[in-house]
C-alpha positions in Angstrom: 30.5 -16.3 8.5 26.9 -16.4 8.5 26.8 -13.7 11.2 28.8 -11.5 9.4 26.8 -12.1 5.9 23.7 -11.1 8.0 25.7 -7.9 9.4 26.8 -6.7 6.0 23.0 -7.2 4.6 22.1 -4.8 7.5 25.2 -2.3 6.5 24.1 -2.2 3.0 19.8 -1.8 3.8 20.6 0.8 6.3 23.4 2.4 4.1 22.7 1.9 0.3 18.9 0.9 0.0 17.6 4.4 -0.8 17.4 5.2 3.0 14.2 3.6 3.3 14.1 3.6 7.3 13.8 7.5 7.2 9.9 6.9 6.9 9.7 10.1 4.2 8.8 12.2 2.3 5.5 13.4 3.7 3.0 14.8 1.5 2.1 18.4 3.2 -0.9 21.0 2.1 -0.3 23.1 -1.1 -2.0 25.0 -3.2 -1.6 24.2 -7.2 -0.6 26.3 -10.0 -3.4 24.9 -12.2 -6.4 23.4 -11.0 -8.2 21.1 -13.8 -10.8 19.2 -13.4 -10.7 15.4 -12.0 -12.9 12.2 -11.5 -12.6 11.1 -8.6 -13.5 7.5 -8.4 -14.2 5.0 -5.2 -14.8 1.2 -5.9 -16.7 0.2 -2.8 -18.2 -3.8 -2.4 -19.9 -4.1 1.3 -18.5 -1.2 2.7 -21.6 0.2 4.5 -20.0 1.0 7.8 -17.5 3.4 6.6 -18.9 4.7 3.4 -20.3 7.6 4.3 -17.4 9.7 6.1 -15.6 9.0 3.1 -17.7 10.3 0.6 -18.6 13.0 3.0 -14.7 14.3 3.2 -14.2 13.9 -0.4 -17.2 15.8 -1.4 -16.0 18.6 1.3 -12.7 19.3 -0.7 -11.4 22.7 -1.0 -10.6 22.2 -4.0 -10.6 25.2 -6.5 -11.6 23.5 -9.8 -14.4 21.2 -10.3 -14.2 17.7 -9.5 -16.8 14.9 -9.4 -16.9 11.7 -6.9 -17.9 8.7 -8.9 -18.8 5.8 -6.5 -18.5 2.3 -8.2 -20.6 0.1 -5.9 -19.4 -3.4 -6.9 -22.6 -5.8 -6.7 -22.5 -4.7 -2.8 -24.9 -7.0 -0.5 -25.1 -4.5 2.9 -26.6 -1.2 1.0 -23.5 0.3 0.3 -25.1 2.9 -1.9 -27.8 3.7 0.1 -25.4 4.5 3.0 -23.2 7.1 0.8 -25.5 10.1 1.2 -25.9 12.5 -1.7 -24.7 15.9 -3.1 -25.2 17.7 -6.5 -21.2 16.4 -7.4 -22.0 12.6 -6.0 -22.7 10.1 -9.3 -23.3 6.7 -7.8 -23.1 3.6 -10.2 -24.4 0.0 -10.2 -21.2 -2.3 -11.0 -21.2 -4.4 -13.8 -21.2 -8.0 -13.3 -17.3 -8.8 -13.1 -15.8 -10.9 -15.8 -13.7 -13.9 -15.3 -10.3 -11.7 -16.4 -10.4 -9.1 -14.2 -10.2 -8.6 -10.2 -13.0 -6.9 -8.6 -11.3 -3.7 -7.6 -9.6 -2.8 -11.0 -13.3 -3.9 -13.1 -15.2 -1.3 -10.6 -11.7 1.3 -11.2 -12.3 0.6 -15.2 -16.5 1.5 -15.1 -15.7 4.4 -12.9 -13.1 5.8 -15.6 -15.2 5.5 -18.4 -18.1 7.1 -16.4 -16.2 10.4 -16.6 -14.1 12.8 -18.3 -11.7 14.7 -16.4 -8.2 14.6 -17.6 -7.1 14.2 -13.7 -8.3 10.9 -12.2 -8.2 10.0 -8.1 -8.2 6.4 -7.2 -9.1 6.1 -3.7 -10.3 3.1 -1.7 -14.1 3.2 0.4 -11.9 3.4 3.7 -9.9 6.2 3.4 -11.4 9.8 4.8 -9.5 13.1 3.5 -8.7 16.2 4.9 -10.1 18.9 2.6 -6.7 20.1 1.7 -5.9 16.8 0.1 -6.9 17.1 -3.6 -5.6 20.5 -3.7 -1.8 18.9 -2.0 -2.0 15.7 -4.0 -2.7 18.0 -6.9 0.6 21.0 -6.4 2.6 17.2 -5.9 1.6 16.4 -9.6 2.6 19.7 -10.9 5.4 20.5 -9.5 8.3 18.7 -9.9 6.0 17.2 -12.9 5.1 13.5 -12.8 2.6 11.4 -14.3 1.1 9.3 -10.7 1.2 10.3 -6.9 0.4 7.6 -4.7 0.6 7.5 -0.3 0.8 5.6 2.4 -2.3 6.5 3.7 -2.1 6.5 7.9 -3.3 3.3 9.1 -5.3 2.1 11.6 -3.5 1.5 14.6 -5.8 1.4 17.7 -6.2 -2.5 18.8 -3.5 -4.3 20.2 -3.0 -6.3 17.0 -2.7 -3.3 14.9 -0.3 -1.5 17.1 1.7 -4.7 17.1 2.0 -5.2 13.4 0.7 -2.4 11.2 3.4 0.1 11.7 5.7 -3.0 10.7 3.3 -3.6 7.9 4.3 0.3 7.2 8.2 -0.9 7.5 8.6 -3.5 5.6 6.8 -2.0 2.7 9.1 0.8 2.7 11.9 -1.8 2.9 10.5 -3.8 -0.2 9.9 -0.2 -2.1 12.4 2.6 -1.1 10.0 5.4 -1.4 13.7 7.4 -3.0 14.2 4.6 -5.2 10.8 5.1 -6.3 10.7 8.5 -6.6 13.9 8.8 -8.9 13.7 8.2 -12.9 16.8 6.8 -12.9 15.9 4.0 -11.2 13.6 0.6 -12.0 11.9 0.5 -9.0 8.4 1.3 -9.0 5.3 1.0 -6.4 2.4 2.6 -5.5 -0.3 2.5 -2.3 -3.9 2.2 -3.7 -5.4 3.8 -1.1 -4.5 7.1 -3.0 -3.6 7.5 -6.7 -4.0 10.8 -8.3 -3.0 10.3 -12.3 -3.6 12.0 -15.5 -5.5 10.4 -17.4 -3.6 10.8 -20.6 -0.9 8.5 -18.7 -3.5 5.9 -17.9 -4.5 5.8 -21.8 -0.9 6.0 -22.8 -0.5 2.2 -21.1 -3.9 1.3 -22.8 -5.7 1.8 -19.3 -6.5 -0.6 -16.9 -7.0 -3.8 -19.2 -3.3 -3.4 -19.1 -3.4 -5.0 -15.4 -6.6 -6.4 -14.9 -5.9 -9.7 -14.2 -3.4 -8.0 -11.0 -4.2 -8.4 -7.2 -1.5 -6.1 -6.0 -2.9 -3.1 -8.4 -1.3 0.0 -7.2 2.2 -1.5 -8.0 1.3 -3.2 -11.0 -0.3 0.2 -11.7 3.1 2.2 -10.7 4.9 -0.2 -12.8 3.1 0.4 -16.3 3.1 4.0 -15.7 7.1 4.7 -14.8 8.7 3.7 -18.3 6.6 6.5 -19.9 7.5 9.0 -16.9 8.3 9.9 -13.4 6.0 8.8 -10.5 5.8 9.8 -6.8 5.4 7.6 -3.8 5.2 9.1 -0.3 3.5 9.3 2.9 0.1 11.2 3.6 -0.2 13.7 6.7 -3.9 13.9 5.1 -5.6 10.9 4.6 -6.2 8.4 7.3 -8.0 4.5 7.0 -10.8 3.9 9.1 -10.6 0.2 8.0 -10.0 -1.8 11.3 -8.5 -4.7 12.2 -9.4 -6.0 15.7 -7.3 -9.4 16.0 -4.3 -10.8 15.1 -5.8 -13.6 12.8 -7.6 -10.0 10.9 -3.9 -9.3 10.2 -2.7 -12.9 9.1 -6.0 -12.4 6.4 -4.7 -9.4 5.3 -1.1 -10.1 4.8 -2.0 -13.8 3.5 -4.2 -12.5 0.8 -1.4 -11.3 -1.6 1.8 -12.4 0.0 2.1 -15.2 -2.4 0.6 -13.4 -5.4 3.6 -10.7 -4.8 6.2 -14.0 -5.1 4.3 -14.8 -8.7 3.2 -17.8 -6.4 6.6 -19.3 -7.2 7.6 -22.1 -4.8 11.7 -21.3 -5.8 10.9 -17.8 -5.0 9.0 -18.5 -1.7 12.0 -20.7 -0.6 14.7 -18.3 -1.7 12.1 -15.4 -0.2 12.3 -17.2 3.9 16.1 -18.1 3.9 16.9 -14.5 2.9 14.3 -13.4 5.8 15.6 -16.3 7.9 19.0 -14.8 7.0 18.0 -11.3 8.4 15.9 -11.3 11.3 16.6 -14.5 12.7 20.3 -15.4 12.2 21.3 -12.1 14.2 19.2 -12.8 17.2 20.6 -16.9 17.4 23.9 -15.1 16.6 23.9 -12.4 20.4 22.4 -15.5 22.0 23.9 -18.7 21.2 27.2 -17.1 19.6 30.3 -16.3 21.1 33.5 -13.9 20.2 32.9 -11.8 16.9 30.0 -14.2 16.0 28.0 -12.1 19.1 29.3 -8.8 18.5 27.8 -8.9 14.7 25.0 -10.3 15.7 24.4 -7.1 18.5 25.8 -5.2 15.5 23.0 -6.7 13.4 20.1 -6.0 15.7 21.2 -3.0 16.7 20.4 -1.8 13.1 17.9 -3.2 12.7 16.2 -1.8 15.8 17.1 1.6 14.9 16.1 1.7 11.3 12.8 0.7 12.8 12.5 4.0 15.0 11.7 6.3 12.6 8.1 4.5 11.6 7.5 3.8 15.3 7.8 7.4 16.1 5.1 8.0 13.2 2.6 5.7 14.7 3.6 7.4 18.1 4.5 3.8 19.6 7.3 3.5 22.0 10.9 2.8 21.1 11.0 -0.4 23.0 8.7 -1.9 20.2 11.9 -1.9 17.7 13.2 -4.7 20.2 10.1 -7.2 18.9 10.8 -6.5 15.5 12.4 -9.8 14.7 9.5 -11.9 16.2 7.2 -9.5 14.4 9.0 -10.3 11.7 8.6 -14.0 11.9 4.6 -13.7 12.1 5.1 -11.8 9.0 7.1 -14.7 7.3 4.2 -17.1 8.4 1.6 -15.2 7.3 3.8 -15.3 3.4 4.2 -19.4 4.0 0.5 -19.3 5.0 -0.7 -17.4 1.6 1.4 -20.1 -0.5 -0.4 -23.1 1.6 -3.3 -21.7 0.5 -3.0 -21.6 -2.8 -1.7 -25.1 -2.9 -4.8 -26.0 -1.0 -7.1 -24.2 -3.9 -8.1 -21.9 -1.3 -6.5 -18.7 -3.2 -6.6 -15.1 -2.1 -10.4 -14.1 -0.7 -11.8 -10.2 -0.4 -15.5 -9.4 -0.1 -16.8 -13.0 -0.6 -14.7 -13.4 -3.9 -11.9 -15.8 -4.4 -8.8 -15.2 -6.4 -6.1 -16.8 -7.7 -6.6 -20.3 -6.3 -4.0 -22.7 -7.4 
């Protein structure tokens, strides 16, 4: 019976969970209708290796209104600042010391908002570079159908061995947590964004009383996505124009990454964290002790099982251009990603918390 409960999961993801596996929709290049003007702002803390091809592609925007790039640099200790260049649209700002309330990110978001004026605001992270079509695509996306946040996927970095391992599964599972569809449609509660692009109005941002609303929050863009839906629609999809340059060369990079907010995105619940790895146990690994140990109709659902699984993975593989075969290591992949989740709560038990950029959060 278990092997069947862990086949009918896999009917209903694959059929009824807003068809997240399709790996869409695709942001593409458009012009606007209207083209006001918008802030754009980048909080940056030690980010002097890739800080200047970002500001570089953001200031190169062909963009037909005006727009401003306000960098935040958040108490940096490489010469972040020094290493973004210049240009006559650049304002470059000395972070406030960060108070005890706030995380980094959303304190430098906060001084770079104020900084400006625009009634269009772009959130975008210090490793992301952008095609100069971008603002004017992310822009159309905004106006028409008319919605109040567009967010992306960015593309990822997927050149080490580790990162074509695990990030397009990173990719994956996010889209299994947040059905871009379900996103995208009024109707329905489910709200996320991907803060490595947020373009917003501004007047929505005030209308949830800005970001003191969420500044305590370590997973911002869907905290963000989540004050902004009940007061209108939002839009979550993948970028063909924006790629991260951020890198992660080994596997242990990875288990940081993941670690860092797996446990924050439970609400560091330990009933949650146990309810969380049986229901994972229940899908990745039952099916695969199921076609090995199992015998009779207990094998065939568990063939069934993985055989779903595997091709609802296909569609993100073929993004990230990795071979099919891939879709075969998704249930161990899988279990690294269900470590890395037990990991983040050991931590915070431990008082170790969630570390970015030489600052510790959320320690337990």
């Amino acid at each position: 019976m278990i092997a069947v409960l862990a086949l009918c999961i896999w009917l209903y993801l694959c059929l009824a969970h807003g068809r997240f596996w399709r790996s869409e929709p695709q942001l593409v290049p458009a012009l606007p209708a209207q083209c006001p003007d918008v802030d754009i702002v980048v909080p940056a803390r030690d980010e002097a290796c890739s800080i200047a091809p970002v500001i570089a592609s953001l200031l190169a925007q062909d963009y037909r209104g005006k727009f401003s790039v306000i960098l935040v640099d958040d108490n940096s200790t490489d010469g972040t600042a020094q290493c973004a260049g210049s240009g006559p649209n650049l304002q470059v700002l000395r972070g406030q010391p960060k108070p005890a309330a706030w995380s980094g990110k959303l304190w430098a978001l906060r001084q770079g908002v104020a900084a400006g004026h625009a009634p269009v605001l772009l959130f975008t992270d210090a490793d992301i570079v952008h095609d100069p079509r971008h603002l004017s695509a992310l822009m159309a996306r905004l106006q028409e159908p008319r919605v109040e946040l567009v967010s992306e996927m960015v593309r990822l970095n997927c050149v080490s061995p580790a990162e074509r391992a695990l990030v397009p599964a990173f990719v994956y599972f996010f889209q299994m947590l947040y059905p871009f569809a379900k996103v995208n449609d009024p109707r329905s509660r489910v709200a996320a964004a991907a803060g490595g692009t947020i373009l917003m109005r501004r007047e929505a941002l005030e209308r949830i009383g800005g970001l003191d609303a969420i500044r305590g929050a370590l997973i911002d863009d869907v905290a963000l996505a989540k004050a902004v839906k009940p007061n209108g629609a939002i839009y979550l999809g993948h970028s063909g124009l924006a790629v991260s340059i951020r890198s992660y060369p080994g596997f242990v990079d990875l288990w940081r990454m993941i670690s860092r907010t797996a446990f924050t995105q439970l609400r560091h619940s330990a009933a949650l964290l146990a309810l969380t790895s049986v229901g994972l146990a229940l899908v990745w690994l039952v099916p695969v002790w199921a076609a090995a140990f199992g015998h009779g109709s207990q094998r065939a659902c568990g063939f069934a099982a993985l055989a779903l699984a595997a091709g609802s993975y296909l569609p993100t593989l073929k993004r990230y251009a990795r071979s099919r075969l891939w879709a075969l290591a998704l249930p161990l992949i899988a279990l690294f990603y269900m470590a890395a989740t037990v990991g983040s709560a050991l931590d915070y038990w431990r008082g170790v918390g969630a570390r970015w950029k030489n600052r510790a959060y959320g320690a337990g």
